[in-house]
N, C-alpha and C positions, 0 to 999 in steps of 0.2 A: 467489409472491414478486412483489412488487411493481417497476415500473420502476425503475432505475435513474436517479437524477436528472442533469442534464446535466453539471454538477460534481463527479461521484460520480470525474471521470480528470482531476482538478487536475492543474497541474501541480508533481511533485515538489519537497518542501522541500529546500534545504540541495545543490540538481543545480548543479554549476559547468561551464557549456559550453564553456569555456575549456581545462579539464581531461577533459572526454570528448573534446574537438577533438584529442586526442595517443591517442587510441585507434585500433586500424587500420581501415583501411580495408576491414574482412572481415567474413566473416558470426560470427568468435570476437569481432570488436572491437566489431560490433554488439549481441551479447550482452554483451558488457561493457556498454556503456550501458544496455541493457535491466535491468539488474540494480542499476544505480546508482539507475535510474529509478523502479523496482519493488518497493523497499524500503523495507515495509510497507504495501505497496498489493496485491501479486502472489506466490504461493509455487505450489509444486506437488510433490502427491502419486503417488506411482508410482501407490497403488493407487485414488484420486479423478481422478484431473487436476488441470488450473487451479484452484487458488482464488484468489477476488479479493478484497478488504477493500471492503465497498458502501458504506462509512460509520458500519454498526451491525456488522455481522456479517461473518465468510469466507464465500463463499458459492462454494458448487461448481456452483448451476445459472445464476448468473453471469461465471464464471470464464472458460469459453473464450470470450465473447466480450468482455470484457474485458480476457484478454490479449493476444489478435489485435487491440484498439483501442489499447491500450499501446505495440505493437508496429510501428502506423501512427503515433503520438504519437513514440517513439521515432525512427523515419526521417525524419518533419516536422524536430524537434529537431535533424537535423543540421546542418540551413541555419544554425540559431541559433550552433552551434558554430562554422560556419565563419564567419558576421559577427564573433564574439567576438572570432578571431583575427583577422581584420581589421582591430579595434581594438587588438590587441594588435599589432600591424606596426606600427601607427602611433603607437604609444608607444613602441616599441626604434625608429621612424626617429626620433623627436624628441630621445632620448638620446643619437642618434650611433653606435646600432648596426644600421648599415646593409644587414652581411650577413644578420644574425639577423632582421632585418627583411624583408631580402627571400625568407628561409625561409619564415619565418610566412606571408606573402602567396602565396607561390605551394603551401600545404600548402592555405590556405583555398580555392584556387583548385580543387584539385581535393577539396576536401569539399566544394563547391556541385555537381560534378555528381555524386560519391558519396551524395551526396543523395535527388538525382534515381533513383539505380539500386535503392537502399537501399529504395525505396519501392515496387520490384516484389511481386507477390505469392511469389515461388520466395525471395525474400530474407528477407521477411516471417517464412516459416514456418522458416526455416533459422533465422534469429534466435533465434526461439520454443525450438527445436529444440534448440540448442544451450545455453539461455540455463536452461532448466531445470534443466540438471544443476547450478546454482550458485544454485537459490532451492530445493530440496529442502526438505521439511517429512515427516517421518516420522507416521505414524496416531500413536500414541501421545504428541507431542508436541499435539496436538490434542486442544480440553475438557478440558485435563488437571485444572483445579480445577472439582468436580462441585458446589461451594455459589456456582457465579456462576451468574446466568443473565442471559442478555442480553435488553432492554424493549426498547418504541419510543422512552422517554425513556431510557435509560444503561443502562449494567450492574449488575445489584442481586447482590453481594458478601453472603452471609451469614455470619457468622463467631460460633463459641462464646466466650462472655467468659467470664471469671475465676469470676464469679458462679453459672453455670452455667446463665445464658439464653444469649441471642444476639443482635451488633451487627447491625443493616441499614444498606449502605453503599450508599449510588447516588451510581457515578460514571460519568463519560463514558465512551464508546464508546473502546476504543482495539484497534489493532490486536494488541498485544502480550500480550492474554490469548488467541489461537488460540481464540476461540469460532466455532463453524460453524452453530449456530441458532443461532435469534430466536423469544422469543413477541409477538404482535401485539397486546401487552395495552403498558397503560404501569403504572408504580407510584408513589402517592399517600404519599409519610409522614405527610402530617397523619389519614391515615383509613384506615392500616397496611392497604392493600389494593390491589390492583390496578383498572385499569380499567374499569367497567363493571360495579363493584359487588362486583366478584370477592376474596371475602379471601383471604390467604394460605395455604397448606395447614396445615393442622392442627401438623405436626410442626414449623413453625416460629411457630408461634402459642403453642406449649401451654406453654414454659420458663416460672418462676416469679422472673421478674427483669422489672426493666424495660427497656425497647429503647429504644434510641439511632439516629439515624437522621441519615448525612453525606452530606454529597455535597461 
């Protein structure tokens, strides 16, 4: 399995730090964030461990450290929350809500050094710890459609058409089909074959229709 690119632990779409800033101050509330974080990026199996989303695939021999980086990401993240609210003090003091204002500011005050503690290593794994039981992924839920396989360029979808050949669909990498391999080939539709010459196996070669090919 190849590295990890440095990008591979973006930071999460659609994370509002404003709204994990009213999470507690614990190692439940830290897993709450971890889980806002980690979604579709992070899941975990009783009977695997970690698995992590690398960009193409879940990978279980990337996974624990991955999520022990998520989980330093995660405690960074706090500061962010608590600047958020910082900025939110300072739009309830411009409204003229003074009290609510001076909440927000003194909550940010002590998420700057919740921060700081959040970022021990005993916090870390408690995080972790805890935060799993709310990203569970069952075996069974996992590879569950056996006609995808995952490329170096996308995912190639094979599907039986009407006719009684079969569509070839290459599309993007996404987390939400639970694939956990990768072949380290790529695939060609102008030359219905794989990388490096490699054609397709026979059984999807052989239907008597023509093939269509999307991405």
């Amino acid at each position: 399995m190849s590295e990890p690119s440095q990008d591979t632990m973006i930071e999460a779409e659609g994370v509002d730090p404003l709204h994990l800033a009213y999470c507690d101050m614990s190692d439940l509330g830290n897993s709450q964030r971890l889980v806002a974080r980690g979604e579709g990026r992070l899941m975990y199996s009783p009977s695997i461990g970690w698995l992590a989303f690398n960009g193409h695939c879940w990978s279980a021999e990337e996974g624990e450290m991955l999520a022990h980086r998520l989980a330093h990401e995660t405690a960074q993240g706090i500061r962010v929350e608590a600047q958020a609210l910082v900025e939110h003090a300072k739009r309830l003091a411009s409204d003229g809500k003074a009290e609510a204002s001076a909440m927000a500011r003194e909550r940010a005050d002590n998420l700057f050094g919740w921060a700081v503690q959040a970022g021990n290593a005993g916090r870390t794994v408690a995080m972790l710890g805890q935060g799993k039981h709310y990203m569970r992924v069952l075996p069974d839920q996992l590879d569950r459609d056996r006609m995808s396989i995952t490329l170096s360029n996308g995912t190639l979808k094979i599907r039986e058409c009407v006719s009684g050949g079969v569509d070839f669909h290459l599309n993007n990498h996404d987390p939400a089909d639970a694939i956990t391999r990768e072949a380290a080939v790529a695939f060609d539709p102008s030359a219905n074959a794989l990388s490096g010459g490699r054609m397709l196996p026979d059984a999807c070669r052989s239907r008597r229709c023509p093939i269509s090919f999307k991405r």
